[in-house]
C-alpha positions as CSV (number, residue, x, y, z in Angstrom):
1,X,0.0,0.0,0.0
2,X,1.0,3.7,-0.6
3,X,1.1,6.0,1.7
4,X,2.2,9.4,3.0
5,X,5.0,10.2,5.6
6,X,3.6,14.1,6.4
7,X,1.8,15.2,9.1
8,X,-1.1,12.0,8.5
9,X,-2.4,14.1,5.6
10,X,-4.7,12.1,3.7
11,X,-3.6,9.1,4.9
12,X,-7.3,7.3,5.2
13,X,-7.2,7.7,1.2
14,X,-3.9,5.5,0.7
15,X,-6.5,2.6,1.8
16,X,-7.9,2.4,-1.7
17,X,-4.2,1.4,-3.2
18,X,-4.5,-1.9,-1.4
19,X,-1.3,-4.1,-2.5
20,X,0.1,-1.3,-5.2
21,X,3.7,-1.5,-5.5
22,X,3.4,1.3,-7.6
23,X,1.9,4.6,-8.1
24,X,1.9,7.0,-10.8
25,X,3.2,10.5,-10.3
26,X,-0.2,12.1,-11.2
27,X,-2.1,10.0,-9.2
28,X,0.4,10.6,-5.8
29,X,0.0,14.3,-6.3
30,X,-3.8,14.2,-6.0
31,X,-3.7,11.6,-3.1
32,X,-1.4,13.5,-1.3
33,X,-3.8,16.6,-1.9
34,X,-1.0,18.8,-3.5
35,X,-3.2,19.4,-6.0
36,X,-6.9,19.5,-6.8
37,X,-7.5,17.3,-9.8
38,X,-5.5,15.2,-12.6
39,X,-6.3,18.3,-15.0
40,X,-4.0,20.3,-12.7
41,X,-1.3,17.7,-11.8
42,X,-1.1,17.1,-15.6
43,X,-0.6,20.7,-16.5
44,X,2.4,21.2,-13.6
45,X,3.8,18.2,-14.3
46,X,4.2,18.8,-18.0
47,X,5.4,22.7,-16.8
48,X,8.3,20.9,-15.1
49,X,6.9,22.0,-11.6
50,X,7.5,18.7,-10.2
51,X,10.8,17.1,-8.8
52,X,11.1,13.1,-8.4
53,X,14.1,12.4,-6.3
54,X,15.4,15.7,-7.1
55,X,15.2,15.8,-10.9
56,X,12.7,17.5,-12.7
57,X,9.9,15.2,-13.8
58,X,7.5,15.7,-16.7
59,X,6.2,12.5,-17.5
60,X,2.9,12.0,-15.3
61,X,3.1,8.2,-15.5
62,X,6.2,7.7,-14.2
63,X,5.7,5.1,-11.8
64,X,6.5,5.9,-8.0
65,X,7.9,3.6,-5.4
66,X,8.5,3.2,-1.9
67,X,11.6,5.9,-0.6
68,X,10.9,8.4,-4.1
69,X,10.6,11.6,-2.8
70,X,8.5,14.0,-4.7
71,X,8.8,18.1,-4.7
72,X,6.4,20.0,-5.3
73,X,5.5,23.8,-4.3
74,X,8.0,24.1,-1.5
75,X,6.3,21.2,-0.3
76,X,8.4,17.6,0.2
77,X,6.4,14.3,0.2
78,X,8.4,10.4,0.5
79,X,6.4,7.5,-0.7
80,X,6.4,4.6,1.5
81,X,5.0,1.2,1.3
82,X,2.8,1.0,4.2
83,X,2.7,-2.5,5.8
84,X,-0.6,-4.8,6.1
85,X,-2.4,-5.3,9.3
């Protein structure tokens, strides 16, 4: 499972990625709540707005996975695979 390691934001929605390995990088920003719809995480995204492990990132498919760390708007996210209970 995906999750978020900030301040529990959002965490309640990392429940409907049950067993995903992956995530893609538009999907992450809208579950993390950095932005307000795939329209808009497409759009920065494609504007190079977005860093993936400290590179600019502009393909909104690429495929996350547990330790990436994503930047976006002075904000810093890590993905984590969350263990099942």
């Amino acid at each position: 499972m995906v999750s978020l390691n900030r301040d529990s934001a959002r965490l309640e929605t990392a429940a409907s990625l049950m067993e995903l390995e992956t995530i893609r990088l538009d999907q992450y920003l809208k579950l993390v709540g950095a932005v307000n719809s795939g329209g808009e995480a497409k759009h920065r995204i494609q504007n190079g707005e977005v860093l993936v492990n400290g590179q600019v990132e502009t393909r909104r498919g690429r495929k996350l996975v547990s330790g990436d760390r994503v930047g976006f708007a002075d904000q810093l996210f890590t993905v984590e695979a969350e263990s099942g209970e």
